[in-house]
C-alpha positions as CSV (number, residue, x, y, z in Angstrom):
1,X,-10.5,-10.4,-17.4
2,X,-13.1,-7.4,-18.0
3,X,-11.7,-4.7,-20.7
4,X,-11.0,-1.8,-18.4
5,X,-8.7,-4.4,-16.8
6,X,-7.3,-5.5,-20.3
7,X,-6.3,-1.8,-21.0
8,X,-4.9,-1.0,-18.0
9,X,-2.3,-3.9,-18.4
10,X,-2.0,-3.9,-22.0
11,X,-3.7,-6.9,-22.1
12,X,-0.9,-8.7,-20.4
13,X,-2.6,-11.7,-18.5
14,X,-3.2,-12.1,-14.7
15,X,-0.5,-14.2,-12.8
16,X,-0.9,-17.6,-12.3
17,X,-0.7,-19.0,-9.1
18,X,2.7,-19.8,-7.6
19,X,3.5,-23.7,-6.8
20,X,3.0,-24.8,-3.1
21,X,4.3,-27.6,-1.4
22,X,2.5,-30.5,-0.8
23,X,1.9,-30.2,3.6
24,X,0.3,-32.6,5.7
25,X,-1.6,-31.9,8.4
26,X,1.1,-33.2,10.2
27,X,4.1,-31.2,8.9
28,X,1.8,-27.9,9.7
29,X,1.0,-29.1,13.3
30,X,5.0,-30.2,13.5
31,X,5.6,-26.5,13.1
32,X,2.6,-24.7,15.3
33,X,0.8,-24.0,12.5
34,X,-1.5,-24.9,10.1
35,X,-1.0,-21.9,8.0
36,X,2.8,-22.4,6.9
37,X,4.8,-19.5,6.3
38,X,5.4,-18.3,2.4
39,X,9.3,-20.0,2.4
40,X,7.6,-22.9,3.9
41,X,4.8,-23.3,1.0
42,X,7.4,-23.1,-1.6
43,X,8.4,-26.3,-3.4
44,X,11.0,-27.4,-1.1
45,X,13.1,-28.6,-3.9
46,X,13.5,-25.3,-5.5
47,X,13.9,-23.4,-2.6
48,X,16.9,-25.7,-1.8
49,X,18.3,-25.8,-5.3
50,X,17.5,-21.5,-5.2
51,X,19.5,-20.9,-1.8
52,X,22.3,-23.4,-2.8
53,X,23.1,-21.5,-5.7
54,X,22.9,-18.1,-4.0
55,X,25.1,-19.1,-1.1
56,X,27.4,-20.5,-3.3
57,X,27.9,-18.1,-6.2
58,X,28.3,-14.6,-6.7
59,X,24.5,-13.1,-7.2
60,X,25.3,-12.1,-10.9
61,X,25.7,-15.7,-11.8
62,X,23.5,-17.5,-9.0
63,X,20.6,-15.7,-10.4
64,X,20.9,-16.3,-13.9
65,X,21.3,-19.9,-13.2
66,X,18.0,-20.3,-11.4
67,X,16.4,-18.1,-14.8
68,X,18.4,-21.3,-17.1
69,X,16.9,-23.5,-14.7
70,X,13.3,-22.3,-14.2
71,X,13.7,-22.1,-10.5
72,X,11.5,-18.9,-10.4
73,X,9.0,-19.3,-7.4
74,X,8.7,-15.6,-7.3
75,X,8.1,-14.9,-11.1
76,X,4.2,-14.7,-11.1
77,X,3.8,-15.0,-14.7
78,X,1.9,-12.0,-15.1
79,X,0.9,-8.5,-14.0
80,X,1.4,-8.2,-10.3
81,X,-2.6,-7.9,-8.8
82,X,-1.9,-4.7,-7.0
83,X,0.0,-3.4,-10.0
84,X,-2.9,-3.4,-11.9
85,X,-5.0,-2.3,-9.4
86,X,-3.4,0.9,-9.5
87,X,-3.2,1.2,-12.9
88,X,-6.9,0.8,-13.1
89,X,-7.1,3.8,-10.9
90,X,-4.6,5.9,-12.9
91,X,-2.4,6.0,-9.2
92,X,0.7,5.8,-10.6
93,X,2.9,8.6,-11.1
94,X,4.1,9.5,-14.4
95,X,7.5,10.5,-15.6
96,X,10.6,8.0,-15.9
97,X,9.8,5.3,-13.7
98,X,12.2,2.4,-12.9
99,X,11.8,-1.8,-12.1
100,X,14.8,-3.3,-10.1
101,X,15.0,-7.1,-10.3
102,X,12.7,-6.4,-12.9
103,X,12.6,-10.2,-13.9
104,X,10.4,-11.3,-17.1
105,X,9.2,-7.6,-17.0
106,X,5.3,-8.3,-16.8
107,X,5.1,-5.4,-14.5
108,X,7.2,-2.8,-16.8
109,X,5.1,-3.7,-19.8
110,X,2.2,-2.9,-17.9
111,X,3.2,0.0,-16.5
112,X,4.7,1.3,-19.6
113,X,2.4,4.6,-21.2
114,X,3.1,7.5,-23.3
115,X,3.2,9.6,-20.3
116,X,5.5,6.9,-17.8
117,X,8.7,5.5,-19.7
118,X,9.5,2.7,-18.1
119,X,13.3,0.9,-17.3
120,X,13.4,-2.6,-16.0
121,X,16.5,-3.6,-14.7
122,X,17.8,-7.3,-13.7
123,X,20.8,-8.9,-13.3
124,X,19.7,-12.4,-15.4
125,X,20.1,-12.0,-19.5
126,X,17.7,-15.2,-19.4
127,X,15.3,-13.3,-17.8
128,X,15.6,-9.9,-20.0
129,X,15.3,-12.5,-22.8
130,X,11.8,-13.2,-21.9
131,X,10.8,-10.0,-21.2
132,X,12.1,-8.6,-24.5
133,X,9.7,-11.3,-26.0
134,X,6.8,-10.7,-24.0
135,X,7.3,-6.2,-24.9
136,X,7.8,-7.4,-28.5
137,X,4.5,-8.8,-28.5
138,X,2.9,-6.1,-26.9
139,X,3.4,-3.1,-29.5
140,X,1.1,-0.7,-27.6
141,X,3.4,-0.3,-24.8
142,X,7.0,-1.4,-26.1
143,X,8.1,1.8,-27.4
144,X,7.1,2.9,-23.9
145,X,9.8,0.5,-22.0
146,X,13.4,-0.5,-22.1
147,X,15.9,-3.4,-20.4
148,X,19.1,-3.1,-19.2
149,X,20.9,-6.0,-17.7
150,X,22.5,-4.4,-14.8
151,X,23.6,-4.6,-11.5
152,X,21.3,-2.5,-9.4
153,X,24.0,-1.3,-7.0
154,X,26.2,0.1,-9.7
155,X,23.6,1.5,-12.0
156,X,24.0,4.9,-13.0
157,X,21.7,6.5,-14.8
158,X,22.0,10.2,-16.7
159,X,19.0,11.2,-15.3
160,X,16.5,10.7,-11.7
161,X,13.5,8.6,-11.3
162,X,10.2,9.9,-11.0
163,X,9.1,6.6,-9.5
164,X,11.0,3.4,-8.5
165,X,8.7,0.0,-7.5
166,X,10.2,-2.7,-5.6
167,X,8.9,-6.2,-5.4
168,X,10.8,-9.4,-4.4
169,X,13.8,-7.5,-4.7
170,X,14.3,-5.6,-1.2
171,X,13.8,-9.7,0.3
172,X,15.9,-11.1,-2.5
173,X,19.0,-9.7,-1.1
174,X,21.1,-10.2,2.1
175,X,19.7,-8.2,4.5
176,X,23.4,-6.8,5.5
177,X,23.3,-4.6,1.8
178,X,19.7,-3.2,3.0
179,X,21.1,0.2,4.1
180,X,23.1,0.0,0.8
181,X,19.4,-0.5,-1.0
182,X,17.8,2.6,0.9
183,X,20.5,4.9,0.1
184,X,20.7,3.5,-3.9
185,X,16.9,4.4,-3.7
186,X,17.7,7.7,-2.9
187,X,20.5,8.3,-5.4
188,X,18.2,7.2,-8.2
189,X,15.2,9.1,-7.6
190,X,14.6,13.0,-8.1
191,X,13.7,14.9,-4.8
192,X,10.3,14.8,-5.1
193,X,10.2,11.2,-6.2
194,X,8.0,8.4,-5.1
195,X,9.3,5.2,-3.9
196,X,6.7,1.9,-3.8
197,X,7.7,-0.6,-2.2
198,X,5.0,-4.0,-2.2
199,X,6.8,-5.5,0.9
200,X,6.9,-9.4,0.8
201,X,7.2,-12.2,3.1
202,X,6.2,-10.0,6.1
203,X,6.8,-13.2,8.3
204,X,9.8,-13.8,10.6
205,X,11.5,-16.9,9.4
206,X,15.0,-17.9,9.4
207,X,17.4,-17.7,6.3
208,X,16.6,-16.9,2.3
209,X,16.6,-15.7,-0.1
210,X,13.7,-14.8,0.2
211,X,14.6,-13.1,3.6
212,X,11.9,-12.5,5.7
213,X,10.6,-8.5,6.0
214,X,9.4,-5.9,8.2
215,X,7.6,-2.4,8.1
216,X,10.0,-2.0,10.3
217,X,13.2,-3.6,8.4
218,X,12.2,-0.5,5.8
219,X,12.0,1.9,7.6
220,X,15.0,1.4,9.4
221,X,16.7,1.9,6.4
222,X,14.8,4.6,4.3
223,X,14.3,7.3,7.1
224,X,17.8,7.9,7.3
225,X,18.2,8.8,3.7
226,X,15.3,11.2,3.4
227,X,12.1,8.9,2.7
228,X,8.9,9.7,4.6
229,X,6.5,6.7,4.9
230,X,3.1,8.6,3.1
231,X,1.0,5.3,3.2
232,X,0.9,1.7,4.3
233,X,-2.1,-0.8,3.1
234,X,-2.7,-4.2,3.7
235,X,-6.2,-4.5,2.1
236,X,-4.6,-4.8,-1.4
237,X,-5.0,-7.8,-3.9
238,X,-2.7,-10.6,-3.6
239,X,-2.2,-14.2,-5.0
240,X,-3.7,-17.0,-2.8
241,X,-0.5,-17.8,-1.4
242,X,0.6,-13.9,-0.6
243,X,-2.1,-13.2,0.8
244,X,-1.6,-11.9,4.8
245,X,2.4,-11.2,3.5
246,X,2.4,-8.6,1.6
247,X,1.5,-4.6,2.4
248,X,1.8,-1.8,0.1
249,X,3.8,0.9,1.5
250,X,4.4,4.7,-0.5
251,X,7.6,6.6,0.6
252,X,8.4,9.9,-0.9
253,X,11.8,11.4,-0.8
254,X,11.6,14.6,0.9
255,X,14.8,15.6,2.4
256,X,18.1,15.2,0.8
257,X,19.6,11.3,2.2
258,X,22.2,11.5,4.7
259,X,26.3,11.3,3.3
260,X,27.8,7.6,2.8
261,X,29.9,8.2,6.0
262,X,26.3,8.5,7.7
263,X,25.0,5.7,6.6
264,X,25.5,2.6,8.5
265,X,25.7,-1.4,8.5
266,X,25.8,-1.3,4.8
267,X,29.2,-1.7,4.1
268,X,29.3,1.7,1.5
């Protein structure tokens, strides 16, 4: 790690790679293909043990439990590559800035500055607890960030979000309470705001979490409540195993979002 790279993170280390399953050529060729799509990489133990606890528990305590039992394949263990890409380039905005499913909070600490205040939010105490550790030993930004354990959908806060970044959180839920996500989005951030959204597994398989995404699954959702696509980029640094999945999209919130009665498929 070179030292503009170290002081754009905080010194936070790069991720490490996330664990593949072991695939023969065989298994690829079994499903006509011998580059296997993200949720088929994934150990296929966890992914089981993951989707048996989310479609068996309510979300509050299905996550948490994966956090107490390390079934994390989409905790990277550091800053997020594009994350720190852009902080490199000073192209994030500043102001009050929020992290949904903020997880063990590499990307808040990172992000955190004295001109960006930084809130990461996440449902899991087990997972807060290791991102309070991991802000507690990095004083230079910790008085720049703050945790709440939260449920995104009912989070209120006294005041709107210069910037919101999204990442394994829009494909974490069930894609019914998308439309519910989008219009949450726009309750949260000022007018002017800047939603980023690193969308993730752009593939089309069957089931999750994670459920598979679209450019169009987004906007389907965000141009109804007022978000204007700005920019979409796929040449953007990615773990090995991301790598083809992911594109960076920028939305701005121009208009006001429509009225809950407006808003459909979400269940509001």
């Amino acid at each position: 790690m070179n030292s503009t790279t170290e002081d754009a993170t905080h010194g936070i280390g790069a991720p490490m790679e996330l664990p593949t399953m072991n695939s023969t050529t065989e298994d690829a060729t079994e499903h006509g293909s011998m580059e296997l799509p993200f949720h088929m990489r994934l150990k296929s133990v966890e992914l089981s043990r993951m989707r048996e606890l989310t479609g068996t528990q309510p979300m509050e305590t299905a996550w948490e439990q994966c956090w107490q039992e390390g079934i994390t394949p989409w905790d990277v263990q550091g800053v997020t590559p594009v994350v720190a890409q852009l902080l490199r380039a000073n192209q994030l905005r500043d102001g009050k800035a929020l992290v949904p499913g903020c997880g063990s909070g590499y990307d808040v600490v990172a992000m955190g500055s004295p001109t960006r205040s930084v809130i990461g939010l996440d449902i899991s105490p087990t997972a807060l607890h290791q991102a309070h550790q991991l802000a507690h030993n990095s004083p230079h930004a910790a008085q720049f960030v703050e945790f709440q354990n939260a449920d995104f959908f009912s989070f209120s806060p006294p005041f709107k979000f210069d910037l919101v970044f999204d990442y394994t959180f829009f494909c974490a839920i069930d894609p019914s309470l998308r439309p519910r996500w989008a219009h949450k989005m726009a309750d949260l951030l000022a007018v002017d705001g800047e939603l980023i959204t690193l969308m993730f597994p752009l593939d089309d398989h069957e089931g999750g979490p994670p459920f598979a995404v679209s450019m169009d699954a987004y906007e389907k959702v965000l141009s109804p409540c007022g978000f204007r696509l700005v920019s979409c980029n796929s040449e953007i640094p990615s773990l090995n195993n991301r790598t083809g999945l992911e594109k960076l999209g920028r939305w701005e919130r121009a208009v006001p979002k429509l009225d809950d009665s407006e808003v459909t498929n979400g269940g509001l």
